[in-house]
PASEBA-1860 file (N, C-alpha, C; in nm, 3 decimals):
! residues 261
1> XXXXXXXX> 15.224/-2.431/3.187/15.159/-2.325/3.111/15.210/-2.327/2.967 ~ 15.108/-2.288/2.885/15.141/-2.283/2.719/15.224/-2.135/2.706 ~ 15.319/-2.153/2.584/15.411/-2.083/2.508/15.310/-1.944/2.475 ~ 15.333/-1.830/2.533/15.244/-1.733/2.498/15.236/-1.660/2.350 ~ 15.410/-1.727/2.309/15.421/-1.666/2.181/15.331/-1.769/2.071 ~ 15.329/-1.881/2.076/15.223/-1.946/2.021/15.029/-1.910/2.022 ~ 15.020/-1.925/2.134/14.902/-1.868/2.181/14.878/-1.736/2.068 ~ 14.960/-1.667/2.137/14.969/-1.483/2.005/14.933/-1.563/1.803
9> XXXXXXXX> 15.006/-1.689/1.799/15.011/-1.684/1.641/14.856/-1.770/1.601 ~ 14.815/-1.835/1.717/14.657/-1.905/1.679/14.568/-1.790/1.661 ~ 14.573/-1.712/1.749/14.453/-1.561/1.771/14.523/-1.502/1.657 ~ 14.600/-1.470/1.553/14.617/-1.401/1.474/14.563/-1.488/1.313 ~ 14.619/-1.628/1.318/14.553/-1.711/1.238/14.439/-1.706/1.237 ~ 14.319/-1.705/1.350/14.180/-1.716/1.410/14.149/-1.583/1.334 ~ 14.205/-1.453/1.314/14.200/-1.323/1.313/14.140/-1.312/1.154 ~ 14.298/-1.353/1.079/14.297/-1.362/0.979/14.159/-1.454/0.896
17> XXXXXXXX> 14.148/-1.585/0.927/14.044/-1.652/0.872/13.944/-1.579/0.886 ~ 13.900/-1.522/0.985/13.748/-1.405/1.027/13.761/-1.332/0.954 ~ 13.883/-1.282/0.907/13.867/-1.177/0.847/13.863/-1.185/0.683 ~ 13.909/-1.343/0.670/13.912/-1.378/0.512/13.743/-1.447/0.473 ~ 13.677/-1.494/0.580/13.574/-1.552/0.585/13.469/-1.385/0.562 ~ 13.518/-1.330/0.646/13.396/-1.217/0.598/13.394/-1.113/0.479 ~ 13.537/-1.116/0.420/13.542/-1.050/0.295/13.451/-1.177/0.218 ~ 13.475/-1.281/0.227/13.380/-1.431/0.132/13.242/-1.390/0.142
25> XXXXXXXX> 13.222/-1.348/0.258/13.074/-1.359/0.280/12.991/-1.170/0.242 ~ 13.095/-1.135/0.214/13.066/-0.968/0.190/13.099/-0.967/0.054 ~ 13.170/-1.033/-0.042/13.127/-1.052/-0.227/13.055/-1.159/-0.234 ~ 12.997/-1.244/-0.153/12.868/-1.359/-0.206/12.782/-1.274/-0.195 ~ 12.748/-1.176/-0.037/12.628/-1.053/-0.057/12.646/-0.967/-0.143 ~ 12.734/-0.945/-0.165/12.739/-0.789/-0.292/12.682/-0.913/-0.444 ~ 12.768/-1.032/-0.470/12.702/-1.128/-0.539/12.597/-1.178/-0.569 ~ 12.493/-1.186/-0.455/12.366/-1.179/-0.477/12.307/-1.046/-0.496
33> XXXXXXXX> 12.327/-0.940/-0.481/12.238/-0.864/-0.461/12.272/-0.822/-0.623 ~ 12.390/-0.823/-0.697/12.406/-0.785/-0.813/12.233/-0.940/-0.909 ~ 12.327/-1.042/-0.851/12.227/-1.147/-0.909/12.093/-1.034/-0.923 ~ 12.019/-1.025/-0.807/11.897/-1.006/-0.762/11.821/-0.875/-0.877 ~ 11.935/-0.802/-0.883/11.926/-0.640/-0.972/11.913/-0.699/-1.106 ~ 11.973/-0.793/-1.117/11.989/-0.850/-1.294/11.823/-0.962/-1.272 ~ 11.809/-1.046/-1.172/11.642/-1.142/-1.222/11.553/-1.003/-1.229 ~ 11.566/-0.893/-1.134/11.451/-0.789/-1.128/11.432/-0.725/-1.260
41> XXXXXXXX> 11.525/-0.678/-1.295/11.576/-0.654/-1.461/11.523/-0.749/-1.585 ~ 11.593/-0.865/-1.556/11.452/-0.966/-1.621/11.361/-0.991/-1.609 ~ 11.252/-0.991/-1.510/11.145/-1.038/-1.443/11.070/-0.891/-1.502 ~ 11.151/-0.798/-1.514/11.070/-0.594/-1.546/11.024/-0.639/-1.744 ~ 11.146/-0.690/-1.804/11.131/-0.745/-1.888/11.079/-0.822/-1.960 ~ 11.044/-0.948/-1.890/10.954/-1.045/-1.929/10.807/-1.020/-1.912 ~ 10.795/-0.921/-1.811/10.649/-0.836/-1.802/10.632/-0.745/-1.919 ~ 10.704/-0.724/-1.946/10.699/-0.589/-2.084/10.709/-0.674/-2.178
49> XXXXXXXX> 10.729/-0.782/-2.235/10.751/-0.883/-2.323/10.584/-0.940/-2.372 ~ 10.561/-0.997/-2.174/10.429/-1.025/-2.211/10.288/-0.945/-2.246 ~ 10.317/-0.829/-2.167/10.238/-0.680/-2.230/10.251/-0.689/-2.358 ~ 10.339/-0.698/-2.441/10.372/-0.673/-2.539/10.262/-0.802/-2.646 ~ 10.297/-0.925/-2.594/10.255/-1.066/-2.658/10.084/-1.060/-2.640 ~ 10.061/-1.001/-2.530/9.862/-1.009/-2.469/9.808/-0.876/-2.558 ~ 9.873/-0.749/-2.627/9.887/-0.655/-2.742/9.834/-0.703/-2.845 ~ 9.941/-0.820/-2.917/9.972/-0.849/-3.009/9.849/-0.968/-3.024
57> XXXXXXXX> 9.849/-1.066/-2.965/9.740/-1.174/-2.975/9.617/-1.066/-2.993 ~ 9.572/-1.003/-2.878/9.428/-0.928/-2.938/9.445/-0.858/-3.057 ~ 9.515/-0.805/-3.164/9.513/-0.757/-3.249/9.503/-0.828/-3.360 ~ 9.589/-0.974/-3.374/9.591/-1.077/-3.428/9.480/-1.169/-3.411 ~ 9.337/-1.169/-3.297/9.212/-1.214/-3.284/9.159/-1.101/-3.326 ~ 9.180/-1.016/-3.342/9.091/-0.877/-3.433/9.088/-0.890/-3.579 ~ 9.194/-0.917/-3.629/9.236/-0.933/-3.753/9.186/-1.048/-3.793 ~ 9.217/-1.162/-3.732/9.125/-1.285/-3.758/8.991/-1.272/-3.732
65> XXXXXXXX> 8.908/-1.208/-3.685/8.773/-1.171/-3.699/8.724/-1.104/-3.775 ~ 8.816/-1.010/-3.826/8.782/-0.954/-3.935/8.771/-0.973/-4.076 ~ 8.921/-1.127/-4.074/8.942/-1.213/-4.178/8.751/-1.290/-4.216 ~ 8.727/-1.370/-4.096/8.649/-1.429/-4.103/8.537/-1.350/-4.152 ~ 8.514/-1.245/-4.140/8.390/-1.159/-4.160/8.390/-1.090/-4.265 ~ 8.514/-1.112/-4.342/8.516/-1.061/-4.504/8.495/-1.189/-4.600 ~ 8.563/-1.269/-4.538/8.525/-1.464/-4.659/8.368/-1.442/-4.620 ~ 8.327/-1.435/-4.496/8.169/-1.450/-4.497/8.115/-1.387/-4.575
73> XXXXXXXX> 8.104/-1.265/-4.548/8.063/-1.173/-4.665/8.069/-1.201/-4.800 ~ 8.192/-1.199/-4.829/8.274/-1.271/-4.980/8.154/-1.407/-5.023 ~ 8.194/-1.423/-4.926/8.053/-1.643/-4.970/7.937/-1.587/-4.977 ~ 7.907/-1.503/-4.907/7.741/-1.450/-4.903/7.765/-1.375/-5.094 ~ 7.819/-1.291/-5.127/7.823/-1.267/-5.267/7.780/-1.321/-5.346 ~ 7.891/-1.448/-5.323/7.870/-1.505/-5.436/7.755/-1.596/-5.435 ~ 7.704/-1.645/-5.334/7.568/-1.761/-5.314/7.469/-1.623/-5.375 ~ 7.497/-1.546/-5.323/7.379/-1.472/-5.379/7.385/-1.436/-5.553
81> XXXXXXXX> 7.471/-1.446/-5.613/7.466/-1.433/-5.770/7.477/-1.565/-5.802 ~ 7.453/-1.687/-5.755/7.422/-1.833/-5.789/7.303/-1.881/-5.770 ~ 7.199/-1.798/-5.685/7.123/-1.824/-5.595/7.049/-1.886/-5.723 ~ 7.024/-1.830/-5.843/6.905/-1.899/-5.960/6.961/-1.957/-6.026 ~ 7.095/-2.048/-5.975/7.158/-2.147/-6.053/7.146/-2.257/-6.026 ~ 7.124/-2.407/-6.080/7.131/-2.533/-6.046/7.223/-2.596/-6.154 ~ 7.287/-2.708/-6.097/7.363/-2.814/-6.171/7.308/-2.951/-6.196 ~ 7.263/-2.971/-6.319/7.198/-3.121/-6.379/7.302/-3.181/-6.404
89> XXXXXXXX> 7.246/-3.318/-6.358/7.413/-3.401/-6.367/7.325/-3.532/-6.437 ~ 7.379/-3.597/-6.562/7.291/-3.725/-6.590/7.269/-3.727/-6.720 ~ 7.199/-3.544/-6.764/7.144/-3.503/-6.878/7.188/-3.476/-6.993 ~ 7.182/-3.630/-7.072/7.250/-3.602/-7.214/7.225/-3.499/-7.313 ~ 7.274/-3.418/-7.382/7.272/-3.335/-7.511/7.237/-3.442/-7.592 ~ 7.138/-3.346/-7.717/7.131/-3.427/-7.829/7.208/-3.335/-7.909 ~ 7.387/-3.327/-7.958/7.417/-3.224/-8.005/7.382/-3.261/-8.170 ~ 7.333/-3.182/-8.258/7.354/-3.186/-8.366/7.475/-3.214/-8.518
97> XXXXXXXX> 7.486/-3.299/-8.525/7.588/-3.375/-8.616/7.638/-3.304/-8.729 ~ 7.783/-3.291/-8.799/7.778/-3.180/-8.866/7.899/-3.249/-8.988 ~ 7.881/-3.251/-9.076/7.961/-3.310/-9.194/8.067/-3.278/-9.192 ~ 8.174/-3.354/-9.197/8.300/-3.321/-9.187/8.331/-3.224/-9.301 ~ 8.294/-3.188/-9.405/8.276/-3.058/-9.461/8.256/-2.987/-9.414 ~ 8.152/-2.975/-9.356/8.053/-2.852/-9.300/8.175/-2.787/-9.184 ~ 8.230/-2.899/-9.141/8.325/-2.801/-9.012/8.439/-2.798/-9.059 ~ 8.526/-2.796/-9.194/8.638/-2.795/-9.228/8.584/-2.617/-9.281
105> XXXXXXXX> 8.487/-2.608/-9.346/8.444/-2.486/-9.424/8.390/-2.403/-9.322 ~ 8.434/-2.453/-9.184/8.389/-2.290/-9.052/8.498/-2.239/-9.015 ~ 8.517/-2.081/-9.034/8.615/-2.033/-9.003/8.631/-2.058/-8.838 ~ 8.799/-2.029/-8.813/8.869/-2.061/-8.674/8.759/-1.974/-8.541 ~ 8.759/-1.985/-8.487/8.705/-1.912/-8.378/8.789/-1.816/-8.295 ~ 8.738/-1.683/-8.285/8.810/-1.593/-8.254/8.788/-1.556/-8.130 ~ 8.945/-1.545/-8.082/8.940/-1.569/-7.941/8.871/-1.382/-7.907 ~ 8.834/-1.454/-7.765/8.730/-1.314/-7.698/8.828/-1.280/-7.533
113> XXXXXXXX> 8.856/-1.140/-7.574/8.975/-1.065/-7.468/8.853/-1.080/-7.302 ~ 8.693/-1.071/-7.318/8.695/-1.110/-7.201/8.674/-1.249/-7.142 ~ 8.711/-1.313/-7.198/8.656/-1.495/-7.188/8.809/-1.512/-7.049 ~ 8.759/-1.601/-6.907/8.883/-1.627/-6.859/8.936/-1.748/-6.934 ~ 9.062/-1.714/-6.943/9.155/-1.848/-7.005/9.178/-1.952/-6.915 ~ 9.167/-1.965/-6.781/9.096/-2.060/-6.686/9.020/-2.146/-6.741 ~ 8.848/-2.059/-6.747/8.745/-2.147/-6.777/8.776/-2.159/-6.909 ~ 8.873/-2.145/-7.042/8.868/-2.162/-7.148/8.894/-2.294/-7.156
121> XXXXXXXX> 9.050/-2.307/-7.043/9.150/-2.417/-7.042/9.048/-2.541/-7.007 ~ 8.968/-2.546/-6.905/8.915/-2.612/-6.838/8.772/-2.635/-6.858 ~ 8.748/-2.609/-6.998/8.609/-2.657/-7.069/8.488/-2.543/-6.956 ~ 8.538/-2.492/-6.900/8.402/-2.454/-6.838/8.342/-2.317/-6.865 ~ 8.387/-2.288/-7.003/8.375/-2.150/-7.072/8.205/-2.169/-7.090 ~ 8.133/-2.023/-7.004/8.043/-1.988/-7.040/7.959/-1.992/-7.215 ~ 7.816/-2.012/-7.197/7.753/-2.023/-7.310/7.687/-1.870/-7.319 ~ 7.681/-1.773/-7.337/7.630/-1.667/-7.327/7.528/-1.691/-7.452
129> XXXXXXXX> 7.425/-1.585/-7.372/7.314/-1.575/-7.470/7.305/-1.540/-7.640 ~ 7.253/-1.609/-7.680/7.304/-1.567/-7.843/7.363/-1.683/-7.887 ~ 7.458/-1.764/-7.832/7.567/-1.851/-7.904/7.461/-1.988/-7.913 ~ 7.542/-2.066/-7.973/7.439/-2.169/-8.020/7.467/-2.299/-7.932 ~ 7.574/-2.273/-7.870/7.558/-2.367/-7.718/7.443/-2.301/-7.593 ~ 7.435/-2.243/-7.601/7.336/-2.164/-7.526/7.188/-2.242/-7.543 ~ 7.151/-2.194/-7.652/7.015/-2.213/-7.717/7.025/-2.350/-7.721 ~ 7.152/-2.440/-7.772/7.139/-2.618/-7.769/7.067/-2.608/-7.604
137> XXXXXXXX> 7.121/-2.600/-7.503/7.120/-2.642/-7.357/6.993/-2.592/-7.338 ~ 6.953/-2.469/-7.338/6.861/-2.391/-7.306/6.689/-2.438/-7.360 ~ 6.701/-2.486/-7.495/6.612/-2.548/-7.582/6.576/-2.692/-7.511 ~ 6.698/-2.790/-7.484/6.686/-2.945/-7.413/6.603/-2.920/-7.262 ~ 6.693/-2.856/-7.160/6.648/-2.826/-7.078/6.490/-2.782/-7.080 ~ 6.474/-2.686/-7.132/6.342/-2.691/-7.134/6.244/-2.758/-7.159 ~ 6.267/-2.872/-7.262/6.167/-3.009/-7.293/6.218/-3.120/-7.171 ~ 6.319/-3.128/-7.091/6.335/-3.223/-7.033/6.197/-3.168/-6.891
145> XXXXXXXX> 6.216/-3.033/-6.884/6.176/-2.992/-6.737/6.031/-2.997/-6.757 ~ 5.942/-2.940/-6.878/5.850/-2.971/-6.896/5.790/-3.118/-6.908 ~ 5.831/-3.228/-6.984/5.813/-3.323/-6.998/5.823/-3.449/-6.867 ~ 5.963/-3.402/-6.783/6.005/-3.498/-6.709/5.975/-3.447/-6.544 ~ 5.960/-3.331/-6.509/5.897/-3.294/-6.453/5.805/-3.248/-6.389 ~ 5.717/-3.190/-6.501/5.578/-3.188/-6.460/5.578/-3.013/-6.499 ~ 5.686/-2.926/-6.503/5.679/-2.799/-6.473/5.690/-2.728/-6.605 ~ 5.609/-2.613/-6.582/5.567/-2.539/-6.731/5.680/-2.441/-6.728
153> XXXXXXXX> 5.779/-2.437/-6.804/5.901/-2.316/-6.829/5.866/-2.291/-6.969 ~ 5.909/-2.180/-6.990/5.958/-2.165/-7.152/6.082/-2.117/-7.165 ~ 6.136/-2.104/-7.306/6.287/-2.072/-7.347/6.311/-1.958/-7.249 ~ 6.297/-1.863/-7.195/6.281/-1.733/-7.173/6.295/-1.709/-7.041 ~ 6.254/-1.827/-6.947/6.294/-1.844/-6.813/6.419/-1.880/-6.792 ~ 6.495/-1.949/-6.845/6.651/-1.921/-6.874/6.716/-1.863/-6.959 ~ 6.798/-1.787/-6.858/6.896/-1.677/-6.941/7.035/-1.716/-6.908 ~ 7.101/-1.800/-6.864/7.239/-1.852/-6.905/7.222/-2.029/-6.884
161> XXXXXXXX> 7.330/-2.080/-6.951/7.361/-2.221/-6.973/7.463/-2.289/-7.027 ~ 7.525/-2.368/-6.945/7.689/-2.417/-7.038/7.714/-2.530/-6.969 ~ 7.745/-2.613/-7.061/7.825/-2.756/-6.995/7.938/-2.724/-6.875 ~ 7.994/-2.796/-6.803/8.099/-2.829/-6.715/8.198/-2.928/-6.771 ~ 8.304/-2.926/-6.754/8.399/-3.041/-6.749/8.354/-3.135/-6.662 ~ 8.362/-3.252/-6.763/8.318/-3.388/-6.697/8.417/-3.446/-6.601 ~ 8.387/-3.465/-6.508/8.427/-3.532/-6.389/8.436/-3.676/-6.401 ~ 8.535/-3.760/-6.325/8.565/-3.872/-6.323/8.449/-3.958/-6.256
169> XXXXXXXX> 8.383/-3.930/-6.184/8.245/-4.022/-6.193/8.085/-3.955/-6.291 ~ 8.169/-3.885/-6.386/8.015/-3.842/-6.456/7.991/-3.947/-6.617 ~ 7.903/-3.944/-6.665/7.921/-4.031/-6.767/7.888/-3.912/-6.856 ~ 7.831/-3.784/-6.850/7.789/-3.714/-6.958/7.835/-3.555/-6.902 ~ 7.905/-3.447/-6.950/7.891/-3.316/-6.909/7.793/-3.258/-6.759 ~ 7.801/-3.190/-6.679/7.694/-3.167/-6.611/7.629/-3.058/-6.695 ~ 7.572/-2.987/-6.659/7.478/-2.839/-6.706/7.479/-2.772/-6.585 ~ 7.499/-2.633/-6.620/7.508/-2.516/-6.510/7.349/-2.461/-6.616
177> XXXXXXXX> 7.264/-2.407/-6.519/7.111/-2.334/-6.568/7.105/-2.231/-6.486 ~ 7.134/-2.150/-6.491/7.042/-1.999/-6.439/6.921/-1.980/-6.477 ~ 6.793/-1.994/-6.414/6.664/-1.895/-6.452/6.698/-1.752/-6.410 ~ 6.584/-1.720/-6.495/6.562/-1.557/-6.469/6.491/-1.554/-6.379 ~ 6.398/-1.625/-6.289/6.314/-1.543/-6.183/6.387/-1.704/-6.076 ~ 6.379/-1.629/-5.992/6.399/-1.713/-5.867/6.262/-1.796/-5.778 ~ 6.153/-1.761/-5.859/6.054/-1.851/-5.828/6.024/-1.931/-5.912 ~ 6.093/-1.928/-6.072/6.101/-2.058/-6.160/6.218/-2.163/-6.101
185> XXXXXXXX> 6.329/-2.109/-6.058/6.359/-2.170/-5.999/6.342/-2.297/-5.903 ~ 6.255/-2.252/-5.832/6.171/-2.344/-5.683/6.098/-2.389/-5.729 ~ 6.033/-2.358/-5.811/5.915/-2.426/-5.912/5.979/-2.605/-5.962 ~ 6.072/-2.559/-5.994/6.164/-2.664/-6.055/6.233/-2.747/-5.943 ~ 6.281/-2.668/-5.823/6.367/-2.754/-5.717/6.250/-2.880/-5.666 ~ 6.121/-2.821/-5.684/6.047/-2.854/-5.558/5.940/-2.994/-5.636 ~ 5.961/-3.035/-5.739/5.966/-3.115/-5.866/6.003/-3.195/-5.847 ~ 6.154/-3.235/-5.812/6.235/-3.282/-5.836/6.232/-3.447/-5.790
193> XXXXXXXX> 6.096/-3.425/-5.723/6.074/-3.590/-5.662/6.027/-3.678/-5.788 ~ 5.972/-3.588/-5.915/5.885/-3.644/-5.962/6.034/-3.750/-6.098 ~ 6.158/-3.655/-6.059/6.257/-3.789/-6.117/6.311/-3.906/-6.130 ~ 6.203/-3.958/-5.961/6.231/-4.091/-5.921/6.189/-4.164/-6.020 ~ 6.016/-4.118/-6.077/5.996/-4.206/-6.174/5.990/-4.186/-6.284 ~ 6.040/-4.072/-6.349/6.066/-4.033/-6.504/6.239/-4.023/-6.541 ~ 6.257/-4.010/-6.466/6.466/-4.006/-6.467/6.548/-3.976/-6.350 ~ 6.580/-4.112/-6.301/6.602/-4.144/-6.213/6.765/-4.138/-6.159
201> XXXXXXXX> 6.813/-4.147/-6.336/6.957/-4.130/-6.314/7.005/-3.990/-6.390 ~ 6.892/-3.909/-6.308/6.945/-3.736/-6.367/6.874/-3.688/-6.203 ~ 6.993/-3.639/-6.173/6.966/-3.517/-6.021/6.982/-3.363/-6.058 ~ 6.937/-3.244/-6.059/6.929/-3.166/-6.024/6.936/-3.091/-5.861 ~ 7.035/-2.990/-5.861/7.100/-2.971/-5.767/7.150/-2.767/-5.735 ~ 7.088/-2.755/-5.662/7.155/-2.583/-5.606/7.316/-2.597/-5.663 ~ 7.344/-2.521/-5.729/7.490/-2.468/-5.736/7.581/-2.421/-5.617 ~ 7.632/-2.463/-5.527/7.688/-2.392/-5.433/7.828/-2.336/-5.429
209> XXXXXXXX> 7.829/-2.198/-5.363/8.010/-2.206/-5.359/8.086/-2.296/-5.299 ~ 8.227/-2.268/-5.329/8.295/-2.347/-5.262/8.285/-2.410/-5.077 ~ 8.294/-2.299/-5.053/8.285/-2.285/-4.922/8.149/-2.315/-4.862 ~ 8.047/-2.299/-4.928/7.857/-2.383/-4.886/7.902/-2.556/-4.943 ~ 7.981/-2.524/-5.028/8.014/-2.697/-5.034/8.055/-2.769/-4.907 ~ 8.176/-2.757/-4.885/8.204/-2.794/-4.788/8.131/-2.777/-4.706 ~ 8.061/-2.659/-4.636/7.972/-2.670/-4.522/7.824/-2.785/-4.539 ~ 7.835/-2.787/-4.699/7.685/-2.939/-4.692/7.786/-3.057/-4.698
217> XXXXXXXX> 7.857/-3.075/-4.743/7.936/-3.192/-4.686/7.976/-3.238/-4.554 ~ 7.991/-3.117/-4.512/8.004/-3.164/-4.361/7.866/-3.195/-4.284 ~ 7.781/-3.126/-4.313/7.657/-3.107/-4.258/7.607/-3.268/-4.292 ~ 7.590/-3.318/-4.396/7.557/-3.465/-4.412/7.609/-3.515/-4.306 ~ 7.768/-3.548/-4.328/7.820/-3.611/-4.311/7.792/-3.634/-4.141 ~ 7.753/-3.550/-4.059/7.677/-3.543/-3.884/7.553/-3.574/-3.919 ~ 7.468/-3.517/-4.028/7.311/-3.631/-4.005/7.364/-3.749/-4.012 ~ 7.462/-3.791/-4.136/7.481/-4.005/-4.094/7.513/-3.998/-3.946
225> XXXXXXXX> 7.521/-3.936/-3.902/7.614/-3.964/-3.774/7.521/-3.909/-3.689 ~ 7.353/-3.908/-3.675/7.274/-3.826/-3.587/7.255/-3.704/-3.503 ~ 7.415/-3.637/-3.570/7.415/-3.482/-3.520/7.239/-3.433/-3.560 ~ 7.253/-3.448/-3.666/7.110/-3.344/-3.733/7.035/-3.454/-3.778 ~ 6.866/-3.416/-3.802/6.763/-3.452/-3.800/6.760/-3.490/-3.984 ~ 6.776/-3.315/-4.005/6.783/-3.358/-4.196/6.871/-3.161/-4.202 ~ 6.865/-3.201/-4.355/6.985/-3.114/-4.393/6.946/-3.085/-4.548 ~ 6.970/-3.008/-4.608/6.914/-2.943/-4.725/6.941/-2.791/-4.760
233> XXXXXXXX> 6.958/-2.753/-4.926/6.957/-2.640/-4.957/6.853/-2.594/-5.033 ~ 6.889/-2.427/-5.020/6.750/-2.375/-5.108/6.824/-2.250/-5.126 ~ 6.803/-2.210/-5.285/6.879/-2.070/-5.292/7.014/-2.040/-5.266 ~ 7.074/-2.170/-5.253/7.270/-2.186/-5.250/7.314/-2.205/-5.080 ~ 7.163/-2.153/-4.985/7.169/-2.231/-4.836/7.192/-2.304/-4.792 ~ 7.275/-2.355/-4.661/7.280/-2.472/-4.638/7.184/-2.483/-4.475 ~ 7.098/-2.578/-4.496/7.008/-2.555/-4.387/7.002/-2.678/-4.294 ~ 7.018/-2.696/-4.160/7.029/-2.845/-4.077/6.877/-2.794/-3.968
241> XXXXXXXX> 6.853/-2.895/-3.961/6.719/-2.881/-3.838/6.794/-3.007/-3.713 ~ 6.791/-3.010/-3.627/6.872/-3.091/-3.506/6.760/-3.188/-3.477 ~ 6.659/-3.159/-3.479/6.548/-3.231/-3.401/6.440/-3.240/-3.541 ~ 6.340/-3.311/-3.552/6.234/-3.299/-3.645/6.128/-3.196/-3.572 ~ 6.130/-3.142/-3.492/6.033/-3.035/-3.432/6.116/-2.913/-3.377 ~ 6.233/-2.914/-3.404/6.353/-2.783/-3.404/6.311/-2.717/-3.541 ~ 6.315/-2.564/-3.526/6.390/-2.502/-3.650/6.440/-2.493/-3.712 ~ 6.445/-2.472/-3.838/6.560/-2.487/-3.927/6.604/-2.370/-3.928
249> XXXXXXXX> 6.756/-2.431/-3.937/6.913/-2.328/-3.925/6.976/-2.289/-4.014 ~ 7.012/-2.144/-4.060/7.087/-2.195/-4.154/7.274/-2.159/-4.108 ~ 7.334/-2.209/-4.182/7.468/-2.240/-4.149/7.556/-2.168/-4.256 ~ 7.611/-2.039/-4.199/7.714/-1.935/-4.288/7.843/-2.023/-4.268 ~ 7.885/-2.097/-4.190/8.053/-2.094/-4.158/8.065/-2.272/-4.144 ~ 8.186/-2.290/-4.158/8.222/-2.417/-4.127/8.256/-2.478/-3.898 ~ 8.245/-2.336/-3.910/8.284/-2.339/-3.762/8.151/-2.351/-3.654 ~ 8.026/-2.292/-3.729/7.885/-2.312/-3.681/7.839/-2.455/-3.661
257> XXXXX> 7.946/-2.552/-3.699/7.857/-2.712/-3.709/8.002/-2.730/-3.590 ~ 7.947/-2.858/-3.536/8.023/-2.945/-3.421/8.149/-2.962/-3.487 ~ 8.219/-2.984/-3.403/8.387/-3.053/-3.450/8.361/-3.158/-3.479 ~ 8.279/-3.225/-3.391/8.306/-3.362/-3.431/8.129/-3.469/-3.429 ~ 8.149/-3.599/-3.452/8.004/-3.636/-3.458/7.990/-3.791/-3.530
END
């Protein structure tokens, strides 16, 4: 038979480990359950985070819709106070020659508080009515349009006119023309074939804003590419037809044409 006093020290060893094993296993549970209180705590959090982020995005797609719907507006403005403007590109001035006397003996020119110093810097200072750049442009134009076009204007159908800064592929100034009626206008757009064979290397062209620019640039750029049928402006519009027996569209935004093409 075994030593009973031994026997007594295994069952107390046996005792002890049970009893060290279940304090282990009674702070791993108190251990998790603290864990568990702290992910629930985060998990309460990251829900209120994202409440917070699904808030914030719709307010920030509100705001951006609203962005978008003020430039629209804004572009619609201004196409509409361009709408009786075109740009001749080609069309030489005959400016009048002036003796180097004659312009030593003209007093300095006095600067004008509303002129922008922009368009001053950048040659693209308005000709207002009255000045004698005005009447130069206004006078040419009118014998070119009658003569080379076919179309009856007089001085009087335009009421503003001024050169542009010449551009690196222009050989001569362009011309900015406002008429006064918006059906001399069309009168004149709708002409414009007849330059193939009277002046061929002068285009006339809708003035567009910035932003109708880009949208006819892009708009071409998918007819080469058979998005659209044909493409054209009228009145600072930019208009695409998809099909030759589709409607014509017209196109406010850059986002209304395909991504791609």
């Amino acid at each position: 038979m075994g030593d009973p006093t031994e026997s007594n020290v295994n069952l107390l060893d046996i005792k002890h480990s049970l009893d060290t094993l279940c304090n282990a296993v009674e702070l791993l549970t108190k251990s998790n359950e603290d864990k568990e209180v702290k992910i629930d705590n985060l998990i309460q959090k990251v829900n209120s985070l994202e409440k917070i982020i699904v808030a914030k995005d719709k307010k920030i797609s509100e705001l951006e819709h609203r962005v978008s719907e003020l430039e629209s507006f804004t572009n619609e403005m201004k196409r509409y106070t361009l709408k009786n403007n075109v740009i001749i590109k080609g069309l030489s001035l005959k400016k009048p020659v002036r003796s180097f006397a004659a312009v030593a003996m003209e007093p300095a020119p006095e600067s004008n508080p509303s002129e922008n110093p922009e368009e001053v810097k950048a040659g693209t200072r308005s000709s207002t009515p009255g000045s004698d750049m005005f009447r130069l442009v206004r006078k040419q134009v009118v014998e070119f349009v009658n003569s080379s076009m076919s179309v009856d204007i007089v001085e009087e159908d335009i009421c503003a006119a001024h050169e542009l800064k010449k551009g690196p592929m222009d050989s001569v100034p362009p011309l900015v023309v406002r008429f006064a009626y918006t059906s001399t206008k069309q009168d004149v757009m709708a002409s414009r074939k007849n330059l193939r064979r009277t002046a061929k290397d002068i285009y006339i062209n809708d003035q567009l804003t910035m932003t109708n620019g880009k949208i006819f640039s892009r708009a071409r750029f998918l007819k080469r590419n058979g998005v659209f049928h044909a493409v054209w402006t009228t009145l600072g519009k930019v208009i695409v037809k998809r099909t030759e027996s589709s409607s014509p569209i017209w196109i406010k935004t850059l986002a209304e044409l395909p991504a791609q093409g």
